[in-house]
SEPA-912453 format. One record per residue: residue in three letters; residue number from 1; x, y, z of N, C-alpha, C in turn. Coordinates in Angstrom, 1 decimal. Atoms other than C-alpha are relative to their C-alpha. Layout:
<nodes>
+-----+-----+--------+--------+--------+--------+--------+--------+--------+--------+--------+
|  aa |   i |    n.u |    n.v |    n.w |   ca.u |   ca.v |   ca.w |    c.u |    c.v |    c.w |
+-----+-----+--------+--------+--------+--------+--------+--------+--------+--------+--------+
| ALA | NUM |      X |      Y |      Z |      X |      Y |      Z |      X |      Y |      Z |
...
+-----+-----+--------+--------+--------+--------+--------+--------+--------+--------+--------+
</nodes>
This chain:
<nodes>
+-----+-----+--------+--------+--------+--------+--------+--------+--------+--------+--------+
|  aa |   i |    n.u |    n.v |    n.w |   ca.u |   ca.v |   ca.w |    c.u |    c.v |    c.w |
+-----+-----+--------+--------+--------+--------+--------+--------+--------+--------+--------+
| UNK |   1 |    1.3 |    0.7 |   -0.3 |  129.0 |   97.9 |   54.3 |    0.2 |   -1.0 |    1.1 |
| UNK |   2 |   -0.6 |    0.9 |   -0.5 |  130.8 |   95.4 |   56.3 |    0.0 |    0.9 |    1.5 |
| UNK |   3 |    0.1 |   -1.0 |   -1.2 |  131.4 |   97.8 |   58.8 |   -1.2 |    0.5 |    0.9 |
| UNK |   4 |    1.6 |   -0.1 |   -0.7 |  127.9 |   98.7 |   59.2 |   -0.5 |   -0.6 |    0.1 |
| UNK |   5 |    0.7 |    0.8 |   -0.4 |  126.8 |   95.7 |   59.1 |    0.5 |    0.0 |    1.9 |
| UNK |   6 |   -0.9 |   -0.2 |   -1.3 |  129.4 |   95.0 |   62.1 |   -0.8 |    1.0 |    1.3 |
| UNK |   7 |    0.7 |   -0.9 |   -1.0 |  128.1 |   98.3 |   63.8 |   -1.3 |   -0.6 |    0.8 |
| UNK |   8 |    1.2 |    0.5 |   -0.7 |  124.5 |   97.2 |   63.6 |    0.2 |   -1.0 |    1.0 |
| UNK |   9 |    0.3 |    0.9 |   -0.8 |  125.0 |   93.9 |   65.0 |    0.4 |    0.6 |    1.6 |
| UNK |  10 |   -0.2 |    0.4 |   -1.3 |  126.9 |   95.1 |   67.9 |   -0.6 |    0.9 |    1.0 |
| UNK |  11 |    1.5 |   -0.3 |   -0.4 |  124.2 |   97.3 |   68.7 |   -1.0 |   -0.5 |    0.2 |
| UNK |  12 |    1.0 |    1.1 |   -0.7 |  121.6 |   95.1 |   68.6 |    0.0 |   -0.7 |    0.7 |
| UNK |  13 |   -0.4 |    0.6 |   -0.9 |  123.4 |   92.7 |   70.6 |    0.4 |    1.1 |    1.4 |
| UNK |  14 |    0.1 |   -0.9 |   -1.3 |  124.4 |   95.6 |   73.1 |   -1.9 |    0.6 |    0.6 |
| UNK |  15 |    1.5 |   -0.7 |    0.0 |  120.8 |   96.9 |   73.2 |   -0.8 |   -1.3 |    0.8 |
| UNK |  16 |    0.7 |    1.3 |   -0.8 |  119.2 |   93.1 |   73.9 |    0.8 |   -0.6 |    1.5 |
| UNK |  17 |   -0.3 |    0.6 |   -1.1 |  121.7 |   92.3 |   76.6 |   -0.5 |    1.2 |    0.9 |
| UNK |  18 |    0.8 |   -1.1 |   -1.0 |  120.7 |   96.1 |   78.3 |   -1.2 |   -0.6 |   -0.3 |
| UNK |  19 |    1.3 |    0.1 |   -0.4 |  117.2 |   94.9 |   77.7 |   -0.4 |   -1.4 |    1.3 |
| UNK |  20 |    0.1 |    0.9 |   -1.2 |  117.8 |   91.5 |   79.5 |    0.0 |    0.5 |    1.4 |
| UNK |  21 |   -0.9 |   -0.1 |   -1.2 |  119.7 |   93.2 |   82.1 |   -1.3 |    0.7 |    1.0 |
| UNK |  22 |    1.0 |   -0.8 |   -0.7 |  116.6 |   95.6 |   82.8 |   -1.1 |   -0.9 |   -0.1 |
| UNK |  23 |    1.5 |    0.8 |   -0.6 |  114.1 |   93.0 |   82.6 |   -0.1 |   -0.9 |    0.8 |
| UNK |  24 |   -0.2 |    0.7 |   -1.3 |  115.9 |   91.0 |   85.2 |   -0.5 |    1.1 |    1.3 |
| UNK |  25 |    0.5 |   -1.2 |   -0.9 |  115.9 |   94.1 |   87.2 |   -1.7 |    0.0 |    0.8 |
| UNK |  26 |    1.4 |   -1.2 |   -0.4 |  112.4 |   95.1 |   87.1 |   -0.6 |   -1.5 |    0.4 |
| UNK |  27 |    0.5 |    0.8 |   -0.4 |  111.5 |   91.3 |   87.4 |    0.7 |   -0.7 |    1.5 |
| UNK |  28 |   -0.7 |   -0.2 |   -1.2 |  113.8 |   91.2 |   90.7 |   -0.9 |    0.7 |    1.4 |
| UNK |  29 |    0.4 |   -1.4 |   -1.3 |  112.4 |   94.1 |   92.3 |   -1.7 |   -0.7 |    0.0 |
| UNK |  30 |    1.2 |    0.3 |    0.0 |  108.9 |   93.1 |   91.1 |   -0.4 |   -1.7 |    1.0 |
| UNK |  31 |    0.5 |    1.6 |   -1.5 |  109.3 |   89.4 |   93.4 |    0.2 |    0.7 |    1.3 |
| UNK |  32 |   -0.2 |    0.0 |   -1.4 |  110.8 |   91.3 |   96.0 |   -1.3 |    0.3 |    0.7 |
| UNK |  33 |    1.1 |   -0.8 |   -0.2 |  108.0 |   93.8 |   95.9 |   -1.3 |   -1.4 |    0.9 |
| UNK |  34 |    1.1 |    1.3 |   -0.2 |  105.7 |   90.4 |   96.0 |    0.4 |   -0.7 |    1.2 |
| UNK |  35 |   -0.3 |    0.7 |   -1.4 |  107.7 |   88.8 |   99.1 |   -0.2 |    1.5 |    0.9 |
| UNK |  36 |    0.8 |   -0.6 |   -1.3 |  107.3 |   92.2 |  100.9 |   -1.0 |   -0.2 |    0.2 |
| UNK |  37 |    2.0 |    0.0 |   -0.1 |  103.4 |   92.0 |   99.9 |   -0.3 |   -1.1 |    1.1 |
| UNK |  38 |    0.7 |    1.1 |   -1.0 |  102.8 |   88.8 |  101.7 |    0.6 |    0.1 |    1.2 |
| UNK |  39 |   -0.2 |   -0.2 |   -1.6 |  105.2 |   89.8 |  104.6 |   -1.1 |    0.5 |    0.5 |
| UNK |  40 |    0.8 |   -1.8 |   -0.3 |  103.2 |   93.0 |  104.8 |   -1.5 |   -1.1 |    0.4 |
| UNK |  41 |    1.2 |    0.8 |    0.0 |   99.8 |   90.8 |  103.9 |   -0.1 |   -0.7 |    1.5 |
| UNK |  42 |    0.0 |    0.5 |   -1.3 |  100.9 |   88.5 |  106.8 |   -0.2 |    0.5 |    1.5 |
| UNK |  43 |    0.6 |   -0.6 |   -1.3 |  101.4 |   91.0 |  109.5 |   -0.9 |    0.3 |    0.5 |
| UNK |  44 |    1.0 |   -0.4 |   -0.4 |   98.4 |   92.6 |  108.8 |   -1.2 |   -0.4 |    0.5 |
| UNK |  45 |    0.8 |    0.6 |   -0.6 |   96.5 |   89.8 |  109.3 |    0.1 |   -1.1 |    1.2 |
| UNK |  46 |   -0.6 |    0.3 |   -1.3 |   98.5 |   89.0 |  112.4 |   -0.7 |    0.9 |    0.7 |
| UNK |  47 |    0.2 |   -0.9 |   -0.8 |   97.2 |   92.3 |  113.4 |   -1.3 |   -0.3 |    0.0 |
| UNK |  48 |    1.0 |    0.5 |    0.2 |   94.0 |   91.6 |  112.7 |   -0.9 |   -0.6 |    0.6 |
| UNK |  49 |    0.4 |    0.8 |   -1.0 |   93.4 |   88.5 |  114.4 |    0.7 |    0.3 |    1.3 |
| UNK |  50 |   -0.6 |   -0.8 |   -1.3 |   95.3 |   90.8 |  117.5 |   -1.3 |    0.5 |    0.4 |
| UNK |  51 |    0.7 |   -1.4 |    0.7 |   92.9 |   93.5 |  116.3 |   -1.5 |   -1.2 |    1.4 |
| UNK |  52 |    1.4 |    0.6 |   -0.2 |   89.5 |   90.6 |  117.2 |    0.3 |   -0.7 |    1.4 |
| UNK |  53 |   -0.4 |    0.5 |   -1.3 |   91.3 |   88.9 |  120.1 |   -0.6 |    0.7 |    1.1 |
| UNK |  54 |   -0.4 |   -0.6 |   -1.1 |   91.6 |   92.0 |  121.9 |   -1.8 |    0.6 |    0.2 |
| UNK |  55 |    1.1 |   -0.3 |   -0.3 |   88.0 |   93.0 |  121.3 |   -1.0 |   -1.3 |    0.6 |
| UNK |  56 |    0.2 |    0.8 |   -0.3 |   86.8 |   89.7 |  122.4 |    0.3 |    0.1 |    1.5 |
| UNK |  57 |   -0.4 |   -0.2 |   -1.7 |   89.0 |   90.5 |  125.9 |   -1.0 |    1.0 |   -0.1 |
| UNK |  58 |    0.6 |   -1.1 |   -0.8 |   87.2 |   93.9 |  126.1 |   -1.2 |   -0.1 |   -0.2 |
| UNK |  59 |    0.8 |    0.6 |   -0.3 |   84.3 |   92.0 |  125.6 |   -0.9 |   -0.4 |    1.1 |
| UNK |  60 |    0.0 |    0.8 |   -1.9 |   84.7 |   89.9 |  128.6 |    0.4 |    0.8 |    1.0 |
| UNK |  61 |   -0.2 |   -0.7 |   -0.8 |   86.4 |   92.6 |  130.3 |   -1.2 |    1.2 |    0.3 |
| UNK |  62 |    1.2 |   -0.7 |    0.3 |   83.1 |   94.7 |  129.1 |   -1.1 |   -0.7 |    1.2 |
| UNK |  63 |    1.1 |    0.9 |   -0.8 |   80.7 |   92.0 |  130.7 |    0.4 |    0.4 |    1.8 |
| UNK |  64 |    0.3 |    0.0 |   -1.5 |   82.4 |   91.7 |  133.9 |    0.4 |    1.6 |    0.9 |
| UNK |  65 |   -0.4 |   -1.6 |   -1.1 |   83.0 |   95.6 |  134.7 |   -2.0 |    0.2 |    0.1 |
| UNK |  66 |    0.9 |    0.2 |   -0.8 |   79.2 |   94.9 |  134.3 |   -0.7 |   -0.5 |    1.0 |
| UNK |  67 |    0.0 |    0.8 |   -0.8 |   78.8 |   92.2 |  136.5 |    0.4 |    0.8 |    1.5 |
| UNK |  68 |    0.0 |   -0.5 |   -0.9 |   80.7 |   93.9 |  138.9 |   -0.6 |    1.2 |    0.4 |
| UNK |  69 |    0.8 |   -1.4 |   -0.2 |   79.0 |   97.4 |  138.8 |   -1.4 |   -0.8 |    1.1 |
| UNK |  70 |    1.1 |    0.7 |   -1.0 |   75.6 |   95.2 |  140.0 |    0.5 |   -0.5 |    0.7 |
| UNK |  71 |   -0.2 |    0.9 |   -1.0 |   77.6 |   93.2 |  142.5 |    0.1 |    1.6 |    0.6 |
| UNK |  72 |    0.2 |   -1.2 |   -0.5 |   78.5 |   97.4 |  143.5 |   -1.2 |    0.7 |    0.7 |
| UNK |  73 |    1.0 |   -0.5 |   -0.4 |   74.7 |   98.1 |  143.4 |   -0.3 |    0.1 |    1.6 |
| UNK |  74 |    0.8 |    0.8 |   -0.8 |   73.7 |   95.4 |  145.6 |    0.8 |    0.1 |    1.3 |
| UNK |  75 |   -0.9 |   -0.4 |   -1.6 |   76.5 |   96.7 |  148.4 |   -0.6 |    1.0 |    0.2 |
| UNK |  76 |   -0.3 |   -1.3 |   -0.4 |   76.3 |  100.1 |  148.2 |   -1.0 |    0.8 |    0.2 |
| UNK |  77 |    1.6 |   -1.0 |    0.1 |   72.9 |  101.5 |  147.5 |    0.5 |    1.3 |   -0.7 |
| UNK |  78 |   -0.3 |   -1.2 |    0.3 |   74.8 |  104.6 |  146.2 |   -0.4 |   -0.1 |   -1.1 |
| UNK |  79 |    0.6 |   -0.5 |    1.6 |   73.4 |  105.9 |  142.9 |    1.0 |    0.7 |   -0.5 |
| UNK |  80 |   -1.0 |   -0.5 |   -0.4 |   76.5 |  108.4 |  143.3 |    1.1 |   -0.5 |   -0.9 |
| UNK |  81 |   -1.2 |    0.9 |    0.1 |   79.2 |  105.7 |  143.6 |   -0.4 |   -1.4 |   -1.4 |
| UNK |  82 |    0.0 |    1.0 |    1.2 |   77.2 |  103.5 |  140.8 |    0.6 |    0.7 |   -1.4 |
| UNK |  83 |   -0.5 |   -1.2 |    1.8 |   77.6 |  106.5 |  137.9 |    1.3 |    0.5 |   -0.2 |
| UNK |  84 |   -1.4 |   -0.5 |    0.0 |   81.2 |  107.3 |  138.4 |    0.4 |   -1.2 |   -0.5 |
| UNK |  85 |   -0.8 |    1.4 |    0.5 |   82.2 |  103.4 |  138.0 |   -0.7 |   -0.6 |   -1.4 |
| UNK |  86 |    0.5 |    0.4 |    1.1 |   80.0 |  102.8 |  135.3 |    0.5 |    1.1 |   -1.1 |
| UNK |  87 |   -0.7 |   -1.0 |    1.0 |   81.0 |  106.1 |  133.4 |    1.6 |   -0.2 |    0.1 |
| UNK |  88 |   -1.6 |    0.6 |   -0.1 |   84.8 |  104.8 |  134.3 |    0.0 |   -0.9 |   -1.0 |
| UNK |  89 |   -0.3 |    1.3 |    0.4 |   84.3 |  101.7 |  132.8 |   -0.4 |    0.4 |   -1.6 |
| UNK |  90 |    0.3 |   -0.3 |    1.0 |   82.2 |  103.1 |  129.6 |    0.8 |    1.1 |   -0.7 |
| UNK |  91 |   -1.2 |   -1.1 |    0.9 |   85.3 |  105.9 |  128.8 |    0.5 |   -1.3 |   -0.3 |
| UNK |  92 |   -1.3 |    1.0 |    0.1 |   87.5 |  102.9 |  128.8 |   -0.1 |   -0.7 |   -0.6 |
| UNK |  93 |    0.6 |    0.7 |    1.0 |   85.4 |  100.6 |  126.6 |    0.3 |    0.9 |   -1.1 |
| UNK |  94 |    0.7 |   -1.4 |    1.0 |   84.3 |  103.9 |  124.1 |    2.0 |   -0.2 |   -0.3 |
| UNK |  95 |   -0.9 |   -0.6 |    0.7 |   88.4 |  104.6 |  124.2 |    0.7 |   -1.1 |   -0.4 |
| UNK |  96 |   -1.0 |    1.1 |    0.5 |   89.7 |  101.1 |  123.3 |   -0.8 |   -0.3 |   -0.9 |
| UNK |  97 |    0.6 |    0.1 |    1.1 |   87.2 |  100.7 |  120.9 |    0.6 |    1.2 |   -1.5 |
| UNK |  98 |   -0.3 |   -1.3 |    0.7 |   88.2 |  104.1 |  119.2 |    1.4 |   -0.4 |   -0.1 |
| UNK |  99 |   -1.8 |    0.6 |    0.2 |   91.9 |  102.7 |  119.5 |   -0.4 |   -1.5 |   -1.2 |
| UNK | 100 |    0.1 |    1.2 |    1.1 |   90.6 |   99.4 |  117.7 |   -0.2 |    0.2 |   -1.2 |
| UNK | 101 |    0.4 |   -0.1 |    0.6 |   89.1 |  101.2 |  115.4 |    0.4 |    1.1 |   -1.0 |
| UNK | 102 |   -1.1 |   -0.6 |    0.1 |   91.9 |  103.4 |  114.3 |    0.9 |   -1.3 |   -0.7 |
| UNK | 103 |   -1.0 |    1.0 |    0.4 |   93.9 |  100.3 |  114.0 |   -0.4 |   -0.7 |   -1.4 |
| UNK | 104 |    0.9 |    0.8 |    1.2 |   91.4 |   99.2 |  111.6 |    0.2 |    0.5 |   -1.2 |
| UNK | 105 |   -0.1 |   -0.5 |    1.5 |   91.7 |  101.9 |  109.0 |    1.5 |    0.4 |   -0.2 |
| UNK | 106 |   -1.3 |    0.0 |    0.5 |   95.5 |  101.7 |  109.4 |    0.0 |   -1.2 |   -0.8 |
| UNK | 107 |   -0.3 |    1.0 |    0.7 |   95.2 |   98.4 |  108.0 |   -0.6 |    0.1 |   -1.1 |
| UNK | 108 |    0.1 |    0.1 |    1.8 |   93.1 |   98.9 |  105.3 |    0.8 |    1.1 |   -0.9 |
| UNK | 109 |   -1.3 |   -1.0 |    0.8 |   95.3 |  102.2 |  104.4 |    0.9 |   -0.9 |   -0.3 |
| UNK | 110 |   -1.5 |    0.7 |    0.7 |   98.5 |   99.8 |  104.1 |   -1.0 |   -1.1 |   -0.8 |
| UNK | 111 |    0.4 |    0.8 |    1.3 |   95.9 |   97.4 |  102.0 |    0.3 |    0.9 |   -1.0 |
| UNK | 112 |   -0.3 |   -0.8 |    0.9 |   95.5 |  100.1 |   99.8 |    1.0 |    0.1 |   -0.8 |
| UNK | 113 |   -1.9 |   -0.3 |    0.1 |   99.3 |  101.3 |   99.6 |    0.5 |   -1.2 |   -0.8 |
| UNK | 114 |   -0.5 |    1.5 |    0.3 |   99.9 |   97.4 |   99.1 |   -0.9 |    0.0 |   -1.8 |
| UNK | 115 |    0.7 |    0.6 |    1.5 |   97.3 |   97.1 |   96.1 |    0.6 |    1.0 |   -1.3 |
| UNK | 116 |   -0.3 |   -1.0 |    1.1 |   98.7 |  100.5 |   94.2 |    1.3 |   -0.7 |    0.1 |
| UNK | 117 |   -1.2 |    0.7 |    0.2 |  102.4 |   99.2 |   94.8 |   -0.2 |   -1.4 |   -0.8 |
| UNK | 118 |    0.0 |    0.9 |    0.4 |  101.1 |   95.7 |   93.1 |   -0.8 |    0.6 |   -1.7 |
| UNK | 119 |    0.4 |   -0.8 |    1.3 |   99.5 |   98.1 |   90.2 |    0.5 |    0.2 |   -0.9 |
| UNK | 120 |   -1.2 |   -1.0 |    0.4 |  102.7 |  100.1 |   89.8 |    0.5 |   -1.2 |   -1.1 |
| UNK | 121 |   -1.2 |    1.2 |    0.2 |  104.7 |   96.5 |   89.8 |   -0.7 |   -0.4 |   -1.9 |
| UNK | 122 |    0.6 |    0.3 |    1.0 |  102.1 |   95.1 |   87.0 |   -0.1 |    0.4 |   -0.8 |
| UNK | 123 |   -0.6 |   -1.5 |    1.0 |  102.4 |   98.8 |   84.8 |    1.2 |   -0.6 |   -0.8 |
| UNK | 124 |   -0.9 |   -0.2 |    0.3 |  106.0 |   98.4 |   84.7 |    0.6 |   -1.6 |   -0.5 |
| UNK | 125 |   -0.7 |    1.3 |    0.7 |  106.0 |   94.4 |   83.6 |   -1.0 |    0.2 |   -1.5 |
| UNK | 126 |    0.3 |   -0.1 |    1.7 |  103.6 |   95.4 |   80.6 |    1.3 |    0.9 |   -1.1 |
| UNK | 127 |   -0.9 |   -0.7 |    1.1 |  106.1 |   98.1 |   79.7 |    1.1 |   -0.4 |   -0.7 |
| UNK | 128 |   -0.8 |    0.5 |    0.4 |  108.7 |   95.7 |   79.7 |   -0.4 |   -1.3 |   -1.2 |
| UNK | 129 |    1.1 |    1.4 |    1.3 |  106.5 |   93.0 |   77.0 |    0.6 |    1.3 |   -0.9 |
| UNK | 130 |   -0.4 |   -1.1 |    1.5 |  106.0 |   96.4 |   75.0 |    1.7 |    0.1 |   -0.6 |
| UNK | 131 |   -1.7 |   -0.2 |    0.5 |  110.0 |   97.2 |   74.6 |    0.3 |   -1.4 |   -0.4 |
| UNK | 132 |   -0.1 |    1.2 |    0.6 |  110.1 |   93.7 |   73.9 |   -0.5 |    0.0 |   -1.2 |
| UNK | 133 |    0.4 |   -0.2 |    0.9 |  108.1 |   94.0 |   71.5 |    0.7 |    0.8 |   -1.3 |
| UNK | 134 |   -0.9 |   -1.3 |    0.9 |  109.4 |   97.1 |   69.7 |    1.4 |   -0.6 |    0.0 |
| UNK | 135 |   -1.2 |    0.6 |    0.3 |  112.7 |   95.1 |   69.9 |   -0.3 |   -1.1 |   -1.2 |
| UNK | 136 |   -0.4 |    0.8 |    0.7 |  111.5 |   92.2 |   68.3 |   -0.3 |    0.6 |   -1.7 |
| UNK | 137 |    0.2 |   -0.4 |    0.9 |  110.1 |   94.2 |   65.6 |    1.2 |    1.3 |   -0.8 |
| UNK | 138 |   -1.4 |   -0.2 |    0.4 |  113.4 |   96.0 |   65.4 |    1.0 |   -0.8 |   -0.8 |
| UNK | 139 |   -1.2 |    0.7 |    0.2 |  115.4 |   93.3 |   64.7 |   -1.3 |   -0.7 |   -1.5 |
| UNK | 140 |    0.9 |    0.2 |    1.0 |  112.4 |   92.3 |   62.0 |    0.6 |    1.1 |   -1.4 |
| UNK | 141 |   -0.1 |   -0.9 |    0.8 |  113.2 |   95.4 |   60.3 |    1.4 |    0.4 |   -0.5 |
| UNK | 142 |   -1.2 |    0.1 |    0.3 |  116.7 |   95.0 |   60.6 |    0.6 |   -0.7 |   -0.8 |
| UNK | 143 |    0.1 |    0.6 |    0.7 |  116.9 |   92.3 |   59.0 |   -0.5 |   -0.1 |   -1.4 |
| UNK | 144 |   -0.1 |   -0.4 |    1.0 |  115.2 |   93.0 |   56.0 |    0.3 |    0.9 |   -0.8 |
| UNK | 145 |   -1.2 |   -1.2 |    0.6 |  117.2 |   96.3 |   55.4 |    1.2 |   -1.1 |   -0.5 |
| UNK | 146 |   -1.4 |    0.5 |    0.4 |  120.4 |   93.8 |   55.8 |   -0.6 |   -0.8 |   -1.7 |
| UNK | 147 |    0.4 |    0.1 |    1.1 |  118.2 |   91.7 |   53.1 |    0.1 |    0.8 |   -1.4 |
| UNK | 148 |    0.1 |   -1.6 |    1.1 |  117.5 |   94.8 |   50.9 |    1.5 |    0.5 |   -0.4 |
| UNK | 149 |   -1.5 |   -0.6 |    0.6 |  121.2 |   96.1 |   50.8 |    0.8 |   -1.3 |   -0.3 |
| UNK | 150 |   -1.3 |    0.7 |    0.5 |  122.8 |   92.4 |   50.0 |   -0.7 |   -0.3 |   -1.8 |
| UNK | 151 |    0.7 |    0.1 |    1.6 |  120.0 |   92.6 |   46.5 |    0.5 |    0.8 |   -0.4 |
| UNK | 152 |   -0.5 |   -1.9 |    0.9 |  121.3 |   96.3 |   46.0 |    1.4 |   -0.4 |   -0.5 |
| UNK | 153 |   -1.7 |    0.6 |    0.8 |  125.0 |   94.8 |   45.8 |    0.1 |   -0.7 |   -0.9 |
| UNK | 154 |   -0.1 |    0.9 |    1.1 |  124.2 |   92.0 |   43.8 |   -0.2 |    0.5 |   -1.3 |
| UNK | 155 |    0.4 |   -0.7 |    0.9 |  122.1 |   94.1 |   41.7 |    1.4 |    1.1 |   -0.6 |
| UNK | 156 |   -1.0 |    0.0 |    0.6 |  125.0 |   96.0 |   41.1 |    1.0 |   -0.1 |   -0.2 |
| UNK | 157 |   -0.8 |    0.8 |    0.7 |  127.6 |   93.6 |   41.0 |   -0.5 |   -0.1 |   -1.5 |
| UNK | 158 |    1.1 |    0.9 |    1.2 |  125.2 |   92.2 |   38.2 |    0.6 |    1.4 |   -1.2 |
| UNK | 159 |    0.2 |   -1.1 |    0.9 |  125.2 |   95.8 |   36.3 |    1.7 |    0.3 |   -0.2 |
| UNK | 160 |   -1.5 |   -0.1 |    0.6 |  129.1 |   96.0 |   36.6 |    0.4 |   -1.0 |   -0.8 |
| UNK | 161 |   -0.7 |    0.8 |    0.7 |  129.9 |   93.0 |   35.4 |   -0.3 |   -0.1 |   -1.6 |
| UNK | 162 |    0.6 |   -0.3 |    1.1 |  127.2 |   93.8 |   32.5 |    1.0 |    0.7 |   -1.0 |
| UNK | 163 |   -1.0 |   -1.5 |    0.5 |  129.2 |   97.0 |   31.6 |    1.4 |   -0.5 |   -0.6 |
| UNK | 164 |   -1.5 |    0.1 |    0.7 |  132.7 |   95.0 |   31.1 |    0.1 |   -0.7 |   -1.2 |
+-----+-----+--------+--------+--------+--------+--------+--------+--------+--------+--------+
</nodes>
């Protein structure tokens, strides 16, 4: 009996330190997870405010390719030489827009990415409560077995001693 008690304990005690060990683990990985997030968070909204900068320049660079087009008119008279520089200048807007706008749904894709990896992380800290759980209610149940078998001895201590 002694023995098995023995056993048990040093399974339960082997069992809770592997449970520590993995719920350091998973709470390890799960901060890192959370310091990449805010790197990640951070760049994106580095990019971001890149992202609004740069449309702001092609803004201003927008305005004065108009500016200049009418300073073109009012030289040239050419109708010609006006629609080539203005269709130059409107590829070039149209294709940095289409680049900005590109940049845009990469960012919200790695939101995304970012919010399922904070999903995952969140999953795998309930799972670790649960096994907690089911441990503590292990050792609940362990315990009243050990209870239960030291009445069963007594009980029949009790009934041998009866008998002599």
């Amino acid at each position: 009996m002694e023995i098995q008690e023995a056993t048990l304990t040093m399974r339960k005690s082997s069992f809770e330190v592997e449970l520590k060990e993995k719920r350091k683990l998973v709470e390890e990985e799960l901060d890192a997870k959370r310091r990449a997030w805010g790197l990640r968070e951070l760049a994106i909204k580095q990019q971001e405010d890149y992202i609004m900068e740069r449309e702001r320049d092609l803004n201003f660079e927008s305005r004065d390719y108009v500016e200049r087009e009418k300073e073109l008119e009012e030289k040239f008279f050419s109708v010609a030489e006006k629609e080539k520089r203005l269709l130059a200048v409107e590829e070039e807007v149209e294709l940095k827009r289409k680049l900005l706008q590109k940049e845009k749904e990469d960012i919200t894709r790695i939101k995304l990415d970012l919010q399922k990896s904070l999903d995952l992380l969140e999953e795998n800290r309930r799972n670790v409560n649960d096994i907690e759980e089911k441990v503590e209610a292990m050792k609940n149940e362990t315990n009243e077995l050990v209870d239960l078998e030291l009445r069963l001895k007594q009980e029949i201590d009790m009934i041998s001693a009866q008998k002599w």
